[in-house]
DSSP file (Angstrom, degrees, kcal/mol; ACC not computed):
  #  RESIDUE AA STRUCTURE BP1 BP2  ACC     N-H-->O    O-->H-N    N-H-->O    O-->H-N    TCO  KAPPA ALPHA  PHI   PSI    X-CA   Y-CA   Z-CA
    1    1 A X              0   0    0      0, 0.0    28,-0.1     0, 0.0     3,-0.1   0.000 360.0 360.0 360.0 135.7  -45.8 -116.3  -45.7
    2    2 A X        -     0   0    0      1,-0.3    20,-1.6    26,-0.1    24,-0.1   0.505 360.0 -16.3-153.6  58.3  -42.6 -117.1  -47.1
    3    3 A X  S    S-     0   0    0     18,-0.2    -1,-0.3    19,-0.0    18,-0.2  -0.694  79.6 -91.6 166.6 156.9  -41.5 -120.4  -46.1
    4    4 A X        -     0   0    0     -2,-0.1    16,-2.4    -3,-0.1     2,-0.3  -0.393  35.4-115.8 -84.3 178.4  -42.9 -122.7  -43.1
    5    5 A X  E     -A   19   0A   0     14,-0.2    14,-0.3     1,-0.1     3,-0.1  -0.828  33.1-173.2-124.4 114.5  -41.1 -122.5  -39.4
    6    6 A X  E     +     0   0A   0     12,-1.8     2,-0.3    -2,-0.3    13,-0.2   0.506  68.3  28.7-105.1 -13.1  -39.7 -126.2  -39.3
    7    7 A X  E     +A   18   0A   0     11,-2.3    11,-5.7     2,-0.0     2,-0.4  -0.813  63.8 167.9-145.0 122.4  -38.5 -126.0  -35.5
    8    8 A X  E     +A   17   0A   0     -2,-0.3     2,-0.4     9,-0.2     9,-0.2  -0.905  18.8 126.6-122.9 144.4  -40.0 -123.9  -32.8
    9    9 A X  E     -A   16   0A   0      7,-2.7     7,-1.5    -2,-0.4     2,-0.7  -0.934  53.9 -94.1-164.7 148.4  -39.2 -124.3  -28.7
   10   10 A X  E     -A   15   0A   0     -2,-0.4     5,-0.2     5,-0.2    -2,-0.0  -0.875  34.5-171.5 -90.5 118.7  -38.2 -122.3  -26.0
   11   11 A X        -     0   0    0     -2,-0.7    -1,-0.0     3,-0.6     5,-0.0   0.587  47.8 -90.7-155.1-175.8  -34.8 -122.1  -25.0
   12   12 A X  S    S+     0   0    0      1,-0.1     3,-0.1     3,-0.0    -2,-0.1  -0.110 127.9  57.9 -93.1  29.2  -32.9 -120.4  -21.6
   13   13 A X  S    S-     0   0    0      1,-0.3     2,-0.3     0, 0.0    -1,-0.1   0.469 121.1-103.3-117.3 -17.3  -32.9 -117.2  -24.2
   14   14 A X  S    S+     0   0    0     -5,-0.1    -3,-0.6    69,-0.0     2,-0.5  -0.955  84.4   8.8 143.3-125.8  -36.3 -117.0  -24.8
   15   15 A X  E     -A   10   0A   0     -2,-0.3     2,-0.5    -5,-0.2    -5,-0.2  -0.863  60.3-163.4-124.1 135.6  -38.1 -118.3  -28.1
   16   16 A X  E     +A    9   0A   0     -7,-1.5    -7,-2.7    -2,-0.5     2,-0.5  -0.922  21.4 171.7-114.7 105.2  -35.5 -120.5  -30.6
   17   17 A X  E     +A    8   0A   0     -2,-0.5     2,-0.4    -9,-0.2    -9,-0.2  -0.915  15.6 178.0-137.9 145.3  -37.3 -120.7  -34.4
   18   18 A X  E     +A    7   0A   0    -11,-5.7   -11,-2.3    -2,-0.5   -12,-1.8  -0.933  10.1 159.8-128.5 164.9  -35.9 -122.0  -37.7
   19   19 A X  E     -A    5   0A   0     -2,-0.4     2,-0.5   -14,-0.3   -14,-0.2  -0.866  34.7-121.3-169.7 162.3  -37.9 -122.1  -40.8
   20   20 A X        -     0   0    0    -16,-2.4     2,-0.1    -2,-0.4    -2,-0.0  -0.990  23.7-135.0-135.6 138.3  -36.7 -122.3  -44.7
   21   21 A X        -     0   0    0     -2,-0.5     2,-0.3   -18,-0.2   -18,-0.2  -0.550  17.5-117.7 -93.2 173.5  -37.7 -119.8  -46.7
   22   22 A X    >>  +     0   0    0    -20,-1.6     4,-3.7    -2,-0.1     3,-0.8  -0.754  47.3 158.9-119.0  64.1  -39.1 -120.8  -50.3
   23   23 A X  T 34 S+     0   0    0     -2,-0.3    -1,-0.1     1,-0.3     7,-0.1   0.748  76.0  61.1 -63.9 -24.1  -36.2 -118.8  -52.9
   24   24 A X  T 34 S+     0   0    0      1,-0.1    -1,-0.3    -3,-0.0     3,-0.1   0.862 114.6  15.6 -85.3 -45.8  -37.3 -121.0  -55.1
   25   25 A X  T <4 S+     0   0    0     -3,-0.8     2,-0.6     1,-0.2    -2,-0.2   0.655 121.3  46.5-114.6 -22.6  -41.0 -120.5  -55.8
   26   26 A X    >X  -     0   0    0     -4,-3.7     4,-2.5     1,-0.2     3,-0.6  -0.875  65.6-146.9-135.3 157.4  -41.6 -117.1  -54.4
   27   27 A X  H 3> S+     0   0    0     -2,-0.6     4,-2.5     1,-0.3     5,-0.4   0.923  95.3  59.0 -82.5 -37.2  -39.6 -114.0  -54.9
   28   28 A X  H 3> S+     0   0    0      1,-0.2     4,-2.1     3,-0.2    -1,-0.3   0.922 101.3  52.2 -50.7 -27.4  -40.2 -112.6  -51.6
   29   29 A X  H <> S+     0   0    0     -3,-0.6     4,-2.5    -7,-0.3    -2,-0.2   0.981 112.5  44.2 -64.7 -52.1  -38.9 -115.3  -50.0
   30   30 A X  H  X S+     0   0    0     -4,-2.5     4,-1.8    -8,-0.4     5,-0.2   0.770 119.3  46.9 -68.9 -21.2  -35.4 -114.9  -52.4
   31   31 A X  H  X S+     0   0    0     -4,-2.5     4,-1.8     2,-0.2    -1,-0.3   0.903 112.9  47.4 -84.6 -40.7  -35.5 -110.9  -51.6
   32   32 A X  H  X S+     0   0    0     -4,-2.1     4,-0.8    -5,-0.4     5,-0.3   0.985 112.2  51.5 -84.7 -53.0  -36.1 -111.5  -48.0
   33   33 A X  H >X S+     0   0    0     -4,-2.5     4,-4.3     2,-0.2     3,-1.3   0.891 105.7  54.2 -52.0 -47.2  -33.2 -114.2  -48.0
   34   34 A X  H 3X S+     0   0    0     -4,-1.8     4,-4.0     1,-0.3     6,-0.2   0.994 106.9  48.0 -51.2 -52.4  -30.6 -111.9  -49.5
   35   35 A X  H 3<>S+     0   0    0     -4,-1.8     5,-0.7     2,-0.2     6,-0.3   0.681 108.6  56.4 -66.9   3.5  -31.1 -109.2  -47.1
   36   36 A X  H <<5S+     0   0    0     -3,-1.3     3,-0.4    -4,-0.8    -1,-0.2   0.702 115.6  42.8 -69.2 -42.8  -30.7 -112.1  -44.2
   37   37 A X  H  <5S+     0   0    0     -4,-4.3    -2,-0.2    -5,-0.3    -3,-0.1   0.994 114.9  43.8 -75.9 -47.8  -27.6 -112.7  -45.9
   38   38 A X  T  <5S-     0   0    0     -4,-4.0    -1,-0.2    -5,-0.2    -3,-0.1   0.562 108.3-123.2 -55.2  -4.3  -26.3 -109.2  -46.5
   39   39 A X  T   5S+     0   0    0      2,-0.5    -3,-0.2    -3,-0.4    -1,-0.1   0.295  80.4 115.8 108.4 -36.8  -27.3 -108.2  -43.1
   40   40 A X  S   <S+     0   0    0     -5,-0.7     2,-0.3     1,-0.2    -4,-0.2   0.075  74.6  42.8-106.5  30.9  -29.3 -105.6  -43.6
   41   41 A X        +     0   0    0     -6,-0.3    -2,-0.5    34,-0.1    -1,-0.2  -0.680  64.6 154.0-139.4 116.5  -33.0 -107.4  -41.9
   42   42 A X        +     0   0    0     33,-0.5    43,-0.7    34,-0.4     2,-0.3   0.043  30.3 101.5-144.7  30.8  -31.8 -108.9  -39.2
   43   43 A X  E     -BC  75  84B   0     32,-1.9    32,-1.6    41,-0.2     2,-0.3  -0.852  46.0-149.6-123.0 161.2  -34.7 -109.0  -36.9
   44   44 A X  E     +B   74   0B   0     39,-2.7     2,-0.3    -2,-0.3    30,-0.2  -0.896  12.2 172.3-136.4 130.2  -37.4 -110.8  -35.4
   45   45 A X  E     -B   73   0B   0     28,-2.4    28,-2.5    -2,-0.3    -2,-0.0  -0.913  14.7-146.1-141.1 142.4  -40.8 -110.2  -34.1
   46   46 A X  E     -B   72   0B   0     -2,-0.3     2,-0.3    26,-0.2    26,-0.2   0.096   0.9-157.3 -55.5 174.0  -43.6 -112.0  -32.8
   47   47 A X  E     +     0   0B   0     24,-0.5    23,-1.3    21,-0.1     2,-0.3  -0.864  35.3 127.6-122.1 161.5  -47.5 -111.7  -32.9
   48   48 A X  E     -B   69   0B   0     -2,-0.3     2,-0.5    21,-0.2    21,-0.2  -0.856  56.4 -98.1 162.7 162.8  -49.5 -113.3  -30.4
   49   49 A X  E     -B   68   0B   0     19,-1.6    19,-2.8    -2,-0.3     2,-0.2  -0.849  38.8-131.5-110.2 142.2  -52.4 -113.2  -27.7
   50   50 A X  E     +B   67   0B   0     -2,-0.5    17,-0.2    17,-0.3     3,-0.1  -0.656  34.6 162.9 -80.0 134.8  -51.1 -112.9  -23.8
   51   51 A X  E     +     0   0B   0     15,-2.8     2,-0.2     1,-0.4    16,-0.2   0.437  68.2  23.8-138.6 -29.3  -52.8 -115.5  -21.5
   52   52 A X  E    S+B   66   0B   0     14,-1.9    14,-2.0     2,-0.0    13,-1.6  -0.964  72.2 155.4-135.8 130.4  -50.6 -115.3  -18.8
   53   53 A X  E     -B   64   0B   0     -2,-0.2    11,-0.2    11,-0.2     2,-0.1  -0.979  20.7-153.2-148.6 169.4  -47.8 -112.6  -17.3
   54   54 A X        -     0   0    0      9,-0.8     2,-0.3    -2,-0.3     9,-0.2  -0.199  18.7-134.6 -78.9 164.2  -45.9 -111.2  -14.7
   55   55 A X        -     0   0    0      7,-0.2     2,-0.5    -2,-0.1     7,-0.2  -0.903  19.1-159.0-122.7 126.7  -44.4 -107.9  -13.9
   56   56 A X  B   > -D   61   0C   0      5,-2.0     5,-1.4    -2,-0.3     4,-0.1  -0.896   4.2-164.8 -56.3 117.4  -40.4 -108.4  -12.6
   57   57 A X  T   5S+     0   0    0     -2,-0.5     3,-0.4     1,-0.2    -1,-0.1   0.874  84.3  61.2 -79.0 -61.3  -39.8 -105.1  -10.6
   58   58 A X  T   5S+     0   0    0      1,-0.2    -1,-0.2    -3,-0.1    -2,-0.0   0.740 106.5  34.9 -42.9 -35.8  -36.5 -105.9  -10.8
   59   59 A X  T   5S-     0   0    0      2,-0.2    -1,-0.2     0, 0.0    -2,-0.2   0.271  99.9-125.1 -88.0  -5.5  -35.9 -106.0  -14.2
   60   60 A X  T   5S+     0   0    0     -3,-0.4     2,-0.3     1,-0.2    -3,-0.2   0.995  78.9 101.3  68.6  48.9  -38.3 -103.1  -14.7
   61   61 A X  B   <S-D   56   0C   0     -5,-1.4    -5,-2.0     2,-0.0     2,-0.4  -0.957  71.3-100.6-162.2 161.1  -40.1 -105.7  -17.4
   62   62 A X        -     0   0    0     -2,-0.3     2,-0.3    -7,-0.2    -7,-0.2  -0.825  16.5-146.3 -80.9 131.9  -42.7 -108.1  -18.1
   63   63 A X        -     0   0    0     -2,-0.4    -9,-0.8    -9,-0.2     2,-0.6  -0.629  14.5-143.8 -70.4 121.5  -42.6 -111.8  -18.1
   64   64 A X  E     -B   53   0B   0     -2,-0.3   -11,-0.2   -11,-0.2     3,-0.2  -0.966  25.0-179.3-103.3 109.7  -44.9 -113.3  -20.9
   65   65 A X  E     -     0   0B   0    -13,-1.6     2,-0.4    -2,-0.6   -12,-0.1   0.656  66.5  -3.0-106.3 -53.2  -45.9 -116.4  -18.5
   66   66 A X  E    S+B   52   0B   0    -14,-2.0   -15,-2.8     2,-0.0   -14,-1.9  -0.861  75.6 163.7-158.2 101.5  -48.5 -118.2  -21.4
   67   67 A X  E     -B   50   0B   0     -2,-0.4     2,-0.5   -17,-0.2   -17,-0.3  -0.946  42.4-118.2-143.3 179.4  -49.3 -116.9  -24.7
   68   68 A X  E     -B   49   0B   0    -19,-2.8   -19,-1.6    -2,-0.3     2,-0.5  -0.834  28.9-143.3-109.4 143.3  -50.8 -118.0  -27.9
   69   69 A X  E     +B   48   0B   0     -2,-0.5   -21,-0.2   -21,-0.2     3,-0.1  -0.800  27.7 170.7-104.6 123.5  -47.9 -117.5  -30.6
   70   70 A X  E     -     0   0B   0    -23,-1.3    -1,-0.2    -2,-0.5   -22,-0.1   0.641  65.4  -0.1 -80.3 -86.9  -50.1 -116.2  -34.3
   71   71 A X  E     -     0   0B   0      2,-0.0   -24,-0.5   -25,-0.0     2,-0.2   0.045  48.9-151.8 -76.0 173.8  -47.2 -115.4  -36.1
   72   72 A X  E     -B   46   0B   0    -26,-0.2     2,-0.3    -3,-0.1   -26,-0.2  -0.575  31.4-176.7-156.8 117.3  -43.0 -115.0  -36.5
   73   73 A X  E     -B   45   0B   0    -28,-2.5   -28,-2.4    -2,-0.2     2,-0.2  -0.814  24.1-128.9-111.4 125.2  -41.9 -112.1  -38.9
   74   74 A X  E     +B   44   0B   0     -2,-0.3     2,-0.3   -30,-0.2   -30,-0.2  -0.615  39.9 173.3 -66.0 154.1  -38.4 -111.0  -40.1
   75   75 A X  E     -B   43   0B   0    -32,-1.6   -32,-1.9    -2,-0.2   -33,-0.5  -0.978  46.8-133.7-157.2 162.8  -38.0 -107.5  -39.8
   76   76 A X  S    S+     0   0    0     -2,-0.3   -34,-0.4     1,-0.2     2,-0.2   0.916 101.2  34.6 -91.6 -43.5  -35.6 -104.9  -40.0
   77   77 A X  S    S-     0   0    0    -34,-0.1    -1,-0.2   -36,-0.1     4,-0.1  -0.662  74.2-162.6 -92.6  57.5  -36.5 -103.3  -36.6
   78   78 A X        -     0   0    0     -3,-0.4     3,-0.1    -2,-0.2   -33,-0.1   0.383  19.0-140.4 -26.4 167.9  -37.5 -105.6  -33.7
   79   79 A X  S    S+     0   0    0      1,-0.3     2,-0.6   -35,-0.1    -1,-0.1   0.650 103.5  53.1 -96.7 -21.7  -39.3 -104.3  -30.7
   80   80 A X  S    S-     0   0    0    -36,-0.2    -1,-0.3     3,-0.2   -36,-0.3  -0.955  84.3-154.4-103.4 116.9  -37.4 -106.4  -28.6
   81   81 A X  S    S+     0   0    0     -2,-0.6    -1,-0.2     1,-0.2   -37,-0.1   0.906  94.5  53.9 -43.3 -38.2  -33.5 -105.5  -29.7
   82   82 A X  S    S+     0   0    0      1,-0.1     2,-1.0    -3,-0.1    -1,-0.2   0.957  77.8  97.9 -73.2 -34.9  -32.4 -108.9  -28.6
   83   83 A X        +     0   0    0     -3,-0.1   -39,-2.7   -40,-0.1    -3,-0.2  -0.297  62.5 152.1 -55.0  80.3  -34.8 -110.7  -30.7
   84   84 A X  B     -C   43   0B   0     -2,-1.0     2,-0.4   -41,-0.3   -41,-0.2  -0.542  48.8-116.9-117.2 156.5  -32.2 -111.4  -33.8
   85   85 A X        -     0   0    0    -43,-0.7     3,-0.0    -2,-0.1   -44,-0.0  -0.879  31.9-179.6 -82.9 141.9  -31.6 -114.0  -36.6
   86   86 A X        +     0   0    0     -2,-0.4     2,-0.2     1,-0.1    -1,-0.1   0.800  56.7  38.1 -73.1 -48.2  -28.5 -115.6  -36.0
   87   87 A X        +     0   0    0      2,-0.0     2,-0.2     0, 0.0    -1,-0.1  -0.674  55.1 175.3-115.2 151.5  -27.9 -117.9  -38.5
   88   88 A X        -     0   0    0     -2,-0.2     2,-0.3    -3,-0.0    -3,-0.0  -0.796  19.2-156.4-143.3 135.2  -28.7 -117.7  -42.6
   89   89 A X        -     0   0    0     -2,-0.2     2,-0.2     1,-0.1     3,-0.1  -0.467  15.9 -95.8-101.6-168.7  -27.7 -120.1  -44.6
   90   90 A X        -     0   0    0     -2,-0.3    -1,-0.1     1,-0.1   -57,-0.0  -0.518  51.9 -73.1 -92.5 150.2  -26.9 -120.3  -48.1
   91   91 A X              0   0    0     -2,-0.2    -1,-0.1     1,-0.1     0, 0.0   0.058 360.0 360.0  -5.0 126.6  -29.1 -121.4  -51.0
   92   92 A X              0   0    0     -3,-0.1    -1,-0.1     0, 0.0    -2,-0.0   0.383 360.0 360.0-105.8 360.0  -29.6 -125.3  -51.1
């Protein structure tokens, strides 16, 4: 880990988390925050056990209904495209 998830909920887009990384005390955290700023990891992916889901035919996808959430990892290359950081902010 490197820095705790201080709001997670789900949103009409899907799953909304914001977390502060730890620049301070560990250097992954301050290497993972520069590339957040520069751009260049600007993704996000989940881990997690499935408990409940759906199939939409219409959207040719699955619904994830109920699941139990392990993780949430930046990454450079989501599985889900939409699955983005938005926001970084700067250094406090």
């Amino acid at each position: 880990p490197i820095g705790p998830f201080t709001e997670m909920k789900e949103d009409d887009y899907g799953l909304f988390v914001r977390g502060r990384l730890l620049i301070d005390d560990d250097p992954l955290a301050k290497r993972a925050h520069a590339h957040m700023k520069a751009g260049s990891v600007k993704g996000m992916s989940i881990g997690y056990m499935l408990k409940d889901w759906e199939y939409d035919s219409a959207k040719g996808a699955f619904l994830l209904k109920e699941i139990d959430l392990w993780e949430v990892s930046i990454v450079t290359m989501p599985a889900n495209t939409e699955a983005k950081i938005t926001e970084v902010k700067a250094s406090l």
